[in-house]
C-alpha positions in Angstrom: -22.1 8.5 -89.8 -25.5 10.1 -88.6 -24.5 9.1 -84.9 -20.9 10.4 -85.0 -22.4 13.6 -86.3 -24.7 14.2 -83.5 -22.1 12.8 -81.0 -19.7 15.6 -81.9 -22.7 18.2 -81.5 -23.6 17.3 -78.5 -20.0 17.3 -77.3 -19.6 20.9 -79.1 -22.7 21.9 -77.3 -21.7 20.2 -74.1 -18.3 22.1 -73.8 -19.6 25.3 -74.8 -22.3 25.0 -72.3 -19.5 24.2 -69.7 -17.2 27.1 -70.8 -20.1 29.6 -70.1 -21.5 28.2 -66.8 -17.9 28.2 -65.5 -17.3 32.0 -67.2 -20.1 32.7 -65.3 -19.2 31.6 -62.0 -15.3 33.3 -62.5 -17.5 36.4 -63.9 -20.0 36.8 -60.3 -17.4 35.7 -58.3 -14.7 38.9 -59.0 -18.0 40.8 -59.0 -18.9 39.9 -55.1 -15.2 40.2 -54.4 -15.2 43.5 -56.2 -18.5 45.1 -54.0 -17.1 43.6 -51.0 -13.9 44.9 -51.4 -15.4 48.1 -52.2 -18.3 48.6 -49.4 -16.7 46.4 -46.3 -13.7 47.8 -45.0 -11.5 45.7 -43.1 -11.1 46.5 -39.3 -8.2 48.7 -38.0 -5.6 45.9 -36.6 -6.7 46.1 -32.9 -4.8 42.9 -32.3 -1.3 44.8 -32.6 -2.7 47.5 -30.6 -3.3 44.8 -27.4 -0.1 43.4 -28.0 2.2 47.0 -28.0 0.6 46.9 -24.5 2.4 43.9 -23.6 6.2 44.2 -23.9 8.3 40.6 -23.8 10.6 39.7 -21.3 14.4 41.3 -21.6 15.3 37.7 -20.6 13.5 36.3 -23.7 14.4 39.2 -26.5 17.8 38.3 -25.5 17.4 34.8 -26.0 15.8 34.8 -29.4 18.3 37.2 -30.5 20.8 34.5 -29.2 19.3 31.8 -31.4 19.1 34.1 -34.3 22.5 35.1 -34.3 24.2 31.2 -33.9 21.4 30.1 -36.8 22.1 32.9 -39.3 26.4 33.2 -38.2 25.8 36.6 -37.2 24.3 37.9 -40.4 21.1 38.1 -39.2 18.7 40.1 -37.0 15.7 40.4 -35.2 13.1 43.1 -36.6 10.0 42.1 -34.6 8.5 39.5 -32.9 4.9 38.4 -33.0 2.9 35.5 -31.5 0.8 33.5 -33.8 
């Protein structure tokens, strides 16, 4: 009986201990995400500003807009296209 009762404390004690390491990784994690978030500001897109710069082909708009409209039967559109 003496070794199921220290069994069960050390698995209480295990778990608990497990509980608060991982609380504490969750816990500094937000925090670094927080102060990051807060001091580092992400960089104006100039991706889309280099690609306003280069307008696509009539031939191709045309053609895409083709493909959309026989995929969708007509119901849908093309907003904007972007290369990836």
């Amino acid at each position: 009986m003496e070794n199921i009762n220290e069994a069960l404390t050390l698995l209480a004690i295990g778990m608990i201990m497990v509980f608060v390491i991982l609380s504490l990784v969750v816990g500094v994690g937000n925090l670094v995400i927080g102060i990051t978030n807060r001091y580092i500001r992400e960089p104006e897109h100039p991706a889309k500003s280099a690609a306003a710069g280069k307008a696509i082909q009539p031939r191709k708009l045309a053609v895409i807009a083709a493909v959309v409209d026989v995929i969708t039967s007509g119901s849908g559109k093309v907003d904007s296209i972007e290369k990836r």
